[in-house]
C-alpha positions in Angstrom: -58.4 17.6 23.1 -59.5 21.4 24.3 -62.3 22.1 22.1 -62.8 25.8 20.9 -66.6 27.5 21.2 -68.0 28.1 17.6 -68.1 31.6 16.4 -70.6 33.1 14.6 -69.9 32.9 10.8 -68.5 36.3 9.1 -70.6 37.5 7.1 -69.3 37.2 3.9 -70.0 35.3 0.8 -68.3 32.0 -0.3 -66.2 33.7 -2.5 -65.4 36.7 -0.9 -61.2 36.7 -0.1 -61.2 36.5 3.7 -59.0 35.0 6.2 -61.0 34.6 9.2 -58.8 35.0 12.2 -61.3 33.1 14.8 -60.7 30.1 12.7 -56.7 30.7 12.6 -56.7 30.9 16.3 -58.9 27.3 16.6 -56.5 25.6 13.9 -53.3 26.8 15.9 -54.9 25.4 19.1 -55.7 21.9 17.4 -52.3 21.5 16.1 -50.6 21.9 19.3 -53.2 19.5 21.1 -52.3 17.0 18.3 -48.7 17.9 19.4 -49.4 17.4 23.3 -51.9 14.2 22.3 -48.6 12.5 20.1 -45.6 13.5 22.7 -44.0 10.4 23.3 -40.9 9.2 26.1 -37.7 7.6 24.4 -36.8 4.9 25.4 -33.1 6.2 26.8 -33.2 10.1 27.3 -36.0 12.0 27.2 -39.0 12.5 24.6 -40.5 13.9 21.7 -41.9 13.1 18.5 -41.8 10.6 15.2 -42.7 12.2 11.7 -45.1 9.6 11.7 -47.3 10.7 14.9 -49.2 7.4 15.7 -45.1 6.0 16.0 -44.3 5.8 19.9 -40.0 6.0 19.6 -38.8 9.4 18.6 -37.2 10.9 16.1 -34.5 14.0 15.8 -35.9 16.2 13.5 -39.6 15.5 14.4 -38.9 16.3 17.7 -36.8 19.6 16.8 -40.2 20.9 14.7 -42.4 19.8 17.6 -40.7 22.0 20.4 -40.5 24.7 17.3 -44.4 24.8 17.1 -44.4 26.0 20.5 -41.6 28.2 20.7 -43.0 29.9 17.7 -46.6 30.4 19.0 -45.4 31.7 23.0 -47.2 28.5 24.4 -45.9 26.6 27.1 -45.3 22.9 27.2 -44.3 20.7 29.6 -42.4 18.4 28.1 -40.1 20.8 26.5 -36.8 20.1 28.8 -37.5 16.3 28.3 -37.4 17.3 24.4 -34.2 19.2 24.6 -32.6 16.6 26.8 -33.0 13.8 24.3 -32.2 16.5 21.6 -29.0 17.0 23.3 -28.3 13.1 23.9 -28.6 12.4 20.3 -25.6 15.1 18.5 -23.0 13.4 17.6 -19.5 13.8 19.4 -16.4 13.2 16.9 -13.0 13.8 16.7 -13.8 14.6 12.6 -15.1 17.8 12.7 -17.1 17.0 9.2 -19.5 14.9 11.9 -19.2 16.3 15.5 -21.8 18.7 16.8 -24.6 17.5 14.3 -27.5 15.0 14.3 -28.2 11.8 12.1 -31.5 10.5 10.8 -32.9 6.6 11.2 -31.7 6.5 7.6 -28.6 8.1 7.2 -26.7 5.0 8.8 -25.4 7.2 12.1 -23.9 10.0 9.9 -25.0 13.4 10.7 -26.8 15.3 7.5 -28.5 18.6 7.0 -31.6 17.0 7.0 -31.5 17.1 10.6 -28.9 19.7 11.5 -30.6 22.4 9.6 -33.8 21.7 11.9 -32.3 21.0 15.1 -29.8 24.4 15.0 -32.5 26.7 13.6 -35.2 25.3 16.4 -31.9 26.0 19.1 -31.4 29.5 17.6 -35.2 30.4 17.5 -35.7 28.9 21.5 -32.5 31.3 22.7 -31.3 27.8 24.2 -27.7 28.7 23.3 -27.1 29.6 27.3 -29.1 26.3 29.0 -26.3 23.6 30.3 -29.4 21.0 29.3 -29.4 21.8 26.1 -27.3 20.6 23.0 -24.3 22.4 22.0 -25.3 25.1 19.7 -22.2 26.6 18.6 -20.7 22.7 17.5 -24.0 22.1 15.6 -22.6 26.2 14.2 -20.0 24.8 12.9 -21.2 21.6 11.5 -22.8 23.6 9.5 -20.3 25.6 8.3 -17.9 22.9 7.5 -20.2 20.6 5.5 -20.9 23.3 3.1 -19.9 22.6 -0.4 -17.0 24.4 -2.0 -19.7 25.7 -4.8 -21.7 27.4 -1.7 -24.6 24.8 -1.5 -25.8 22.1 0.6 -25.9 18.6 0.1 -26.8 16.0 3.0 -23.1 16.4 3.8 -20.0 17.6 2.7 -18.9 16.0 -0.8 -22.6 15.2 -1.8 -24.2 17.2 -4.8 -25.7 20.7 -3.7 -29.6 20.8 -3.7 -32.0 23.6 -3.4 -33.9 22.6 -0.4 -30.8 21.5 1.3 -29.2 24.3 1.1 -32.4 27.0 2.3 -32.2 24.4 5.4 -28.8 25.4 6.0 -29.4 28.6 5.3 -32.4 29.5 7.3 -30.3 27.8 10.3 -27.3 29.8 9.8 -29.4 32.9 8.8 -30.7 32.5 12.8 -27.2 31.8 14.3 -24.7 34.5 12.1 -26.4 35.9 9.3 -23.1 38.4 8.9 -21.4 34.7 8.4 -19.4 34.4 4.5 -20.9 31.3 4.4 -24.0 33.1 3.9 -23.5 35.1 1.4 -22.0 32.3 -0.5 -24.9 29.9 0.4 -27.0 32.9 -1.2 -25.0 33.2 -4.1 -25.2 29.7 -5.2 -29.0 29.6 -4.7 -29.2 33.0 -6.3 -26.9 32.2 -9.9 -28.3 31.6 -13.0 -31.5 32.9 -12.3 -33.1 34.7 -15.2 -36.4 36.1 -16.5 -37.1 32.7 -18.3 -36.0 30.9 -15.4 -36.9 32.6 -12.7 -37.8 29.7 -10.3 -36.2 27.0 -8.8 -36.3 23.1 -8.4 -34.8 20.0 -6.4 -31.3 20.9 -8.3 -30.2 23.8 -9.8 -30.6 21.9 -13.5 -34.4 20.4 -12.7 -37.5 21.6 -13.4 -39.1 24.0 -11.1 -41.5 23.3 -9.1 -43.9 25.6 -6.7 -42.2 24.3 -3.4 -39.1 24.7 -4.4 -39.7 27.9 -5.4 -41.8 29.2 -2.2 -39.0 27.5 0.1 -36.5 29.5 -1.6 -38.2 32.6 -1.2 -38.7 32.3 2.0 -35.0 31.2 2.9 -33.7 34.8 1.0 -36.5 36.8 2.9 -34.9 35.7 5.5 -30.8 35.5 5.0 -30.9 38.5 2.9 -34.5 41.0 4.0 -33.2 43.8 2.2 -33.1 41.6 -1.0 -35.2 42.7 -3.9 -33.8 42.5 -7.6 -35.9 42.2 -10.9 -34.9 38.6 -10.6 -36.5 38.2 -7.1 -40.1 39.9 -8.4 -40.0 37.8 -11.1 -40.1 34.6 -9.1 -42.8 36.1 -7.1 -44.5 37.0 -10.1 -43.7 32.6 -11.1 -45.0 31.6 -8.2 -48.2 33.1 -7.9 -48.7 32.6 -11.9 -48.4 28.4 -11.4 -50.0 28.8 -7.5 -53.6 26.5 -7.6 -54.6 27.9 -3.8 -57.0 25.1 -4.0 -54.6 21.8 -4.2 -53.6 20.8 -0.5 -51.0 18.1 -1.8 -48.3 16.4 -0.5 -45.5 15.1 -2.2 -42.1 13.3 -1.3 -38.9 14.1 -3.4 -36.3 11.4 -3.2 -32.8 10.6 -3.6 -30.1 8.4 -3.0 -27.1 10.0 -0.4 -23.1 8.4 -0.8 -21.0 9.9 2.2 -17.7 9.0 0.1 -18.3 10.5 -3.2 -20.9 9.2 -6.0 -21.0 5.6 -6.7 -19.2 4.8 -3.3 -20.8 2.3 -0.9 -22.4 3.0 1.8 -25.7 4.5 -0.6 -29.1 5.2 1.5 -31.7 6.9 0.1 -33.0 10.0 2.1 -37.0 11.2 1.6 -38.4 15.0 1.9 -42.0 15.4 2.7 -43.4 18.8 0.6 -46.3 20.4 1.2 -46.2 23.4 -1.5 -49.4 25.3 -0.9 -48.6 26.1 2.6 -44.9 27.1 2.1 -46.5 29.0 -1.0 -48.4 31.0 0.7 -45.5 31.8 3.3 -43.8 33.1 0.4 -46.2 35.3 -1.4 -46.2 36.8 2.7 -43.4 38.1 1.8 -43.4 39.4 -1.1 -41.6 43.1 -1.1 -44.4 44.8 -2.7 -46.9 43.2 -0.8 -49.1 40.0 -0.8 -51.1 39.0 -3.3 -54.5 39.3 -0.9 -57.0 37.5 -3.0 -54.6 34.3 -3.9 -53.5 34.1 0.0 -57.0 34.5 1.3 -57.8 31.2 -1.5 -55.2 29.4 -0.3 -55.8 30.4 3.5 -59.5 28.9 3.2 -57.9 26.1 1.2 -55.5 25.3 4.6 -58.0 25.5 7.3 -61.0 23.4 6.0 -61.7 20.1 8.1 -60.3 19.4 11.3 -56.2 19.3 12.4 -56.6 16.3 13.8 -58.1 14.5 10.9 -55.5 11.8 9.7 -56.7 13.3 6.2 -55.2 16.8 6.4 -52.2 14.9 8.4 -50.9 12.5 6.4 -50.0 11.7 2.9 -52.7 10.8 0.7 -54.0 7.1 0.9 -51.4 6.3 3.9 -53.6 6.5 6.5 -51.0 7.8 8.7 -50.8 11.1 10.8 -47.8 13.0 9.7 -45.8 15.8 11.7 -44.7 17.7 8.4 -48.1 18.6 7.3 -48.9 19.8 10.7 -45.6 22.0 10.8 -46.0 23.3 7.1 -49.5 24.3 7.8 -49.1 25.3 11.4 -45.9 27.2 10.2 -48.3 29.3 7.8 -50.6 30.1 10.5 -48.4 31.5 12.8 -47.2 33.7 9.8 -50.5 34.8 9.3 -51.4 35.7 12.8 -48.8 38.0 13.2 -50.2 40.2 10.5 -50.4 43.4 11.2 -53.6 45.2 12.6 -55.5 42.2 12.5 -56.9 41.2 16.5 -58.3 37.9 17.8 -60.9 36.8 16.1 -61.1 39.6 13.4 -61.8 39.2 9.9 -59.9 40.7 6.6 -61.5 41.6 3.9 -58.7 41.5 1.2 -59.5 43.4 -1.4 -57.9 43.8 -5.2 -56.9 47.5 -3.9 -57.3 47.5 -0.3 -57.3 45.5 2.8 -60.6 45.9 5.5 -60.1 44.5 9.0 -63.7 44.1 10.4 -63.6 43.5 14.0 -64.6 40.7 16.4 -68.0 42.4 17.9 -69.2 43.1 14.1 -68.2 40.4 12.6 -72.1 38.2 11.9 -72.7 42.4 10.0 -72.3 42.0 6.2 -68.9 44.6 4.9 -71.2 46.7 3.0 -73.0 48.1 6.0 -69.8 48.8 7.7 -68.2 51.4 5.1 -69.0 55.2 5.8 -71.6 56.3 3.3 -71.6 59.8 2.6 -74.6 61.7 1.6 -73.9 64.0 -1.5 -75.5 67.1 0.1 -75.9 67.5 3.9 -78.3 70.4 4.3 -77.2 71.0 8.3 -73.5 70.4 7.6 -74.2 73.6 4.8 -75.7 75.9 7.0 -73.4 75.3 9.5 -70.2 76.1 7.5 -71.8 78.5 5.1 -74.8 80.8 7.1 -73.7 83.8 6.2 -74.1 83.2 2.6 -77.5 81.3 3.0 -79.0 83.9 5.8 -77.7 87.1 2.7 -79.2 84.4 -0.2 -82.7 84.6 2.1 -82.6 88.3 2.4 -81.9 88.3 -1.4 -85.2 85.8 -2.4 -87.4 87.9 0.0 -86.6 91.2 -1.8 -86.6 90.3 -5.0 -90.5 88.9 -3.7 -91.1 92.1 -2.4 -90.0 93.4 -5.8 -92.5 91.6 -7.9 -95.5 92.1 -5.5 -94.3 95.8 -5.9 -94.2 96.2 -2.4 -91.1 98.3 -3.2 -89.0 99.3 -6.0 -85.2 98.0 -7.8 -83.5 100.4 -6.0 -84.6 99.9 -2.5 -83.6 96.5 -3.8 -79.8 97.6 -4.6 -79.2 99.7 -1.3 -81.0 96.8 0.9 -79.2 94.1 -0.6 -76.4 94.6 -3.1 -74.6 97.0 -0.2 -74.2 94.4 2.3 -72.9 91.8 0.2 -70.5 93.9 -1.0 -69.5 94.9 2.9 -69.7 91.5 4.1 -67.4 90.5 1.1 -64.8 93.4 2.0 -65.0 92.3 5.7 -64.4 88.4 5.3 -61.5 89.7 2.6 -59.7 91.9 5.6 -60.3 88.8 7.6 -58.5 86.3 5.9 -55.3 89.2 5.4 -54.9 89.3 9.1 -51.7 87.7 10.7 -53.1 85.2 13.1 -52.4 85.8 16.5 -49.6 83.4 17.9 -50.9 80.9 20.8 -50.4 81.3 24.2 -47.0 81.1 25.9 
């Protein structure tokens, strides 16, 4: 792996809310050499990736989010037209339009689901590979899409199966990146959108369950994205959820499970499908963007929460006692970072200082000086700065001292004191008066 040169430590202290962009940068960079380190060839067509890394025989959808991560960052890679072509050799080609165009998992017995479809079209749309001959057929996987879309307006793994939440913001964020002008849209928003009120502001698996903060945060960031303009009272107020039950410091993961019929509940064949969740990056996606701005102190938490330890530590990889190296933690995280690099005004290697009122961007070549000595401190009288503006008034207050000295030491009387003084205060006064009444002259043609 590439290793990164350490930078000198901001200085800061260990609670100050900062999100260190140096340490971004080297995260980013780790992640994708854990990509290029994991890349493996299929065994037919081309390569790519398992969700399990250390796995050698690829999967679909882990292959999709691996070609994302470098798509999304600008980085080359050059394995990415051996990824597309077993990308491409994998969608399914039916006569029943409910099946041809999309992609099946290892689980789902063959049959093409959103679980992968969502991916796999979103990762197309985001690479502009809609015009490659190589490349799989976009505008099927379109309108795979579109027909497996439940007559309520959600998701399920397929047409028929109950809607879910994070089925349908995988549909949606595809579709949202092919035709977001597209009814099934803004019926796909409506479903995820009804029933939400200020005592249930959030969302879970299903529209009935218990919310949960990944659920939530996925949502959020599937309307940012299918509907910017969005912002309602109910909206806020699942911001306003999220970051109430946000911990920035659990790192978690979790898998939500469930069973899948293709023919209609209680039909054979059943498989169960599994969803790896990783809240507190998707969280902090979310709270990102949040319409009246993030939340700095709780994103820089959960920032210094993300990036502690190494990528490339089976720890932060995997789920928790597995001992496995997992591609979804890598993408949630990495998928956080990239949204956090492209904040605005913040260079390479900067630091912010987020503040409860106000956001500080100390740059790279000051960033070992503590904050406090980079703020302008202004003086509460500057003696030069007074005679400079005002020396008329102090040169006429000298005059006046030294005459009312020559007055006590009786060097001369009060009214050599009035014609030597008063009199040319009054005339300057008269003067700067006629001054300020004057039309100012217009400038040069």
């Amino acid at each position: 792996m590439n290793q990164t040169p350490p930078l000198p430590a901001p200085a800061h202290g260990a609670d100050t809310p900062v999100i260190d962009m140096a340490v971004l940068a080297t995260r980013l960079n780790e992640s994708l050499d854990v990509l290029r380190d994991t890349y493996a060839p299929a065994l037919g067509t081309g390569g790519g990736w398992y969700h399990e890394l250390a796995r050698p025989e690829p999967g679909t959808t882990a292959t999709a989010l691996g070609l994302l991560a470098f798509v999304e960052t600008g980085r080359t890679f050059e394995y990415f037209d051996e990824g597309l072509a077993f990308l491409a050799d994998r969608q399914t080609a039916s006569a029943d339009p409910l099946r041809d165009g999309g992609w099946a998992t290892k689980t789902s017995l063959g049959i093409p689901v959103v679980e992968a479809t969502g991916w796999i079209a979103r990762f197309l749309a985001r690479a502009r590979c809609d015009l490659r001959d190589d490349a799989p057929d976009l505008k099927r996987a379109y309108h795979w899409l579109l027909h497996n879309q439940n007559p309520d307006g959600g998701w399920g793994s397929l047409r028929g199966c109950p809607s879910r939440v994070w089925l349908t913001c995988l549909a949606l964020r595809a579709l949202s990146q092919l035709n977001p002008y597209d009814p099934a849209v803004d019926r796909g928003v409506e479903w995820l959108t009804a029933d939400r009120t200020a005592h249930r502001p959030a969302w879970g698996p299903t529209q009935a369950s218990r919310p949960t903060v990944t659920h939530t945060a996925f949502a959020l960031v599937t309307l940012a994205e299918a509907r910017p303009g969005l912002r309602t009272e109910r909206l806020l107020d699942a911001y306003d959820w999220l970051l109430a039950h946000l911990d920035p410091g659990d790192d978690h993961t979790w898998i939500e499970t469930y069973d899948v019929s293709p023919h209609g509940t209680g039909s054979e064949p059943v498989w169960r499908l599994a969803l790896w969740h990783y809240g507190l990056p998707i969280a902090l996606t979310a709270l990102l963007r949040d319409p009246r701005g993030p939340h700095g102190p709780v994103v820089a938490r959960a920032f210094r929460t993300l990036v502690r330890g190494e990528i490339a530590d089976a720890r932060w990889n995997g789920y928790p006692g597995s001992g496995r190296t997992s591609l979804w933690t890598l993408w949630w995280r990495l998928e956080t970072l990239i949204a956090l690099s492209r904040l605005p005004l913040a260079g390479n290697a900067d630091v912010l200082h987020w503040l409860p009122d106000a956001t500080v961007v100390q740059r790279s070549h000051a960033r070992e000086r503590p904050l406090a000595d980079l703020l302008p401190r202004r003086r509460l009288i500057d003696p030069a700065g007074l005679v400079r503006r005002h020396w008329a008034a102090c040169l006429l207050s000298m005059v006046c001292a030294g005459s009312l000295l020559g007055v006590g030491a009786g060097l001369w009387g009060w009214k050599d004191f009035w014609l030597s003084v008063i009199l040319p205060i009054i005339l300057t006064s008269i003067d700067e008066s006629v001054k300020r009444r004057r039309t100012p002259r217009a400038p040069p043609p």
